[in-house]
FIDRENKE-52996 format. One record per residue (C-alpha): residue in three letters; y, x, z. Coordinates in steps of 0.5 Angstrom, whole numbers, plus 2048, in hexadecimal, padded with zeros to 3 digits. Each point is the difference from the previous one (the first is absolute). Layout:
# residues N
ALAYXZ ...
# end
This chain:
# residues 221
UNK74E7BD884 UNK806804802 UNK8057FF7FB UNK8008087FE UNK7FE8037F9 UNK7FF8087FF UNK8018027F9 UNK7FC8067FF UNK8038057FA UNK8077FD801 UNK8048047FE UNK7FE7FF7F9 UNK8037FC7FB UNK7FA7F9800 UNK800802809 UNK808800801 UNK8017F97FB UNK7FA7FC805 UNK804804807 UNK8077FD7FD UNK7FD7FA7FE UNK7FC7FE806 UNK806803805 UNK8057FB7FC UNK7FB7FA801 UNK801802808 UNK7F9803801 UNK800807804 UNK7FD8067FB UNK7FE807802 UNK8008057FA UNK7FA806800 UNK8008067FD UNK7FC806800 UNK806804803 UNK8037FB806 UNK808803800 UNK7FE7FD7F8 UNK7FF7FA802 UNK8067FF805 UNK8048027FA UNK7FE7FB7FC UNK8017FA804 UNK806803803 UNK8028007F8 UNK7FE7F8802 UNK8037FE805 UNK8078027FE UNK7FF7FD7F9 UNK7FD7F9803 UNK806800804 UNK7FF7FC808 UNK7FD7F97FD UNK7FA8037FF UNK7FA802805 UNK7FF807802 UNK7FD8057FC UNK7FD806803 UNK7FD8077FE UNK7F9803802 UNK7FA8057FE UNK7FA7FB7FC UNK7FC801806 UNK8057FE805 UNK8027F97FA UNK7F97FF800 UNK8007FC807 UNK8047FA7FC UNK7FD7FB800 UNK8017FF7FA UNK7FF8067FB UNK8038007FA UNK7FD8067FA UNK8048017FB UNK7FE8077FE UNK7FE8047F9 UNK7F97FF7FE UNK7FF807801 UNK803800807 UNK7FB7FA803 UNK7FB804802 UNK803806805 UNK8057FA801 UNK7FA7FC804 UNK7FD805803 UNK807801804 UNK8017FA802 UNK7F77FF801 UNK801800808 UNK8067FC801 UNK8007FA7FB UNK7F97FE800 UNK8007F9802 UNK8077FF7FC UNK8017FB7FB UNK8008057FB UNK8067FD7F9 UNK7FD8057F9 UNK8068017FC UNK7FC8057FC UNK7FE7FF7FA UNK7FB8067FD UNK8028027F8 UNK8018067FC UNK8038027FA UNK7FD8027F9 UNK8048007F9 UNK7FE7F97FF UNK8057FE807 UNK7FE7FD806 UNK7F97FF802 UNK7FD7FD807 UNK7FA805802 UNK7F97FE802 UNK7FE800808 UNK7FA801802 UNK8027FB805 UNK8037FA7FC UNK807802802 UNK805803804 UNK8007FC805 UNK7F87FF801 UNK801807800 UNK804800807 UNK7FC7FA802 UNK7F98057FF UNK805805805 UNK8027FB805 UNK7FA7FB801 UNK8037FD807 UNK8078007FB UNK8037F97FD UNK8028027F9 UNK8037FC7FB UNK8038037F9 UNK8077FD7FE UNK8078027FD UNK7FC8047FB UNK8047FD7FB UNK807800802 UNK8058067FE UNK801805804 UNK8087FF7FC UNK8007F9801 UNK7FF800808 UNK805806800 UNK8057FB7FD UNK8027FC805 UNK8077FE7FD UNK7FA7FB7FD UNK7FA7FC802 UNK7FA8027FF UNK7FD7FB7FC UNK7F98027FF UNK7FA7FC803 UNK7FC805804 UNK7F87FF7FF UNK7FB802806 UNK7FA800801 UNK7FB800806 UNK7FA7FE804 UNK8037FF806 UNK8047F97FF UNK805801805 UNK8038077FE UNK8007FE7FA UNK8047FA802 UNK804805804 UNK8028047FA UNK8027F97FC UNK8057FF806 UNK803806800 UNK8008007F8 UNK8047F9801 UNK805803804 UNK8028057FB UNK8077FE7FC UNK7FD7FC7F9 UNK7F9802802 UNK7F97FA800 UNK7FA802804 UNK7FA7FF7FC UNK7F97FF802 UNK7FC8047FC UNK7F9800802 UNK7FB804803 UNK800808801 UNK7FC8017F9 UNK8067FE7FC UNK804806803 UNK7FD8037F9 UNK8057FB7FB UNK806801804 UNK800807800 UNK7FE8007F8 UNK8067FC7FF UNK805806802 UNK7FD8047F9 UNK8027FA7FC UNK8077FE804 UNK8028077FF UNK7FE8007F8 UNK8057F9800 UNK805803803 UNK8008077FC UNK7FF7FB7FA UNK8067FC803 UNK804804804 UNK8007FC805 UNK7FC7FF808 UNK7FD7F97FE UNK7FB7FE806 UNK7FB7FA801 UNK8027F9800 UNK7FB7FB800 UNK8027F97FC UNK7FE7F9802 UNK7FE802807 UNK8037FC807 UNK7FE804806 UNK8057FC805 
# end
């Protein structure tokens, strides 16, 4: 598979943390936005921050981003829907990364929402049947990715039903600076990653800190 990563809401916090992380690890990424001349910006912003060691980092509209390879979503809950139906003719044989983590807020703090399809990232599978959909990186800060003084030391939990997009994405996890690619297990466990988010996001309120996943006594070399 070509070596090019598009990251569809880019120009976010959690999208502009994976594009520095990925282009630093010596892949080429390509930033979507709603607004293309956003986008540009953005991975301008980037590329000179990364300096002339990483690879390139480039700038495009979400549909245009949605012929990459691989087509990372790391967009809002809220944004997911119009955001597929923008990239609907162009990523359909993708394999698609969900970042996205459906949850809401109450009095009592964060909660994950129920999905009529189990999860965020069953949901995009129902929409993209001919698609690769794995869930991943929904457990690692936006902040922390950002941080790049730092490595990431998290482990980043995907899961799929297609064994070789999920082991794809493990690679590309253990590429990151202090990262581990785990295999998680299938597609239907999507739904306890992105419930973790709620939980890791009342920890780090409670804590003030960006606390991620690690899991102890596990080899995957």
């Amino acid at each position: 598979m070509e070596e090019r990563i598009g990251i569809i809401g880019g120009t976010g916090p959690m999208g502009r943390g994976l594009a520095a992380r990925f282009a630093r690890a010596g892949v080429e990424v390509q930033i979507g936005s709603r607004d293309a001349a956003r986008g540009e910006a953005t991975a301008g912003e980037l590329a000179s921050r990364l300096g002339d060691g990483a690879a390139p980092v480039t700038g495009a509209s979400n549909a245009e981003v949605g012929r990459c390879p691989i087509v990372v979503l790391a967009v809002p809950f809220d944004s997911l829907e119009p955001t597929l139906d923008m990239i609907e003719g162009s990523a359909a044989e993708a394999l698609i990364v969900s970042t996205v983590n459906p949850l809401a807020f109450d009095a009592a703090g964060p909660h994950p929402l129920l999905l009529e399809a189990g999860s965020a990232a069953e949901e995009v599978a129902r929409r993209f049947p001919s698609a690769r959909v794995v869930a991943a990186f929904n457990t690692v800060a936006g902040p922390v990715l950002n941080d790049l003084e730092h490595p990431v030391d998290d482990d980043v939990l995907v899961a799929g039903d297609d064994a070789d997009a999920v082991e794809t994405v493990v690679a590309l996890a253990d590429r990151i600076e202090g990262a581990r690619g785990v295999a998680a297990g299938k597609l239907r466990l999507a739904v306890v990653l992105e419930s973790l988010t709620p939980v890791l996001i009342s920890v780090n309120s409670r804590y003030r800190t960006h606390a991620g996943v690690r899991l102890s006594r596990l080899t995957t070399s």
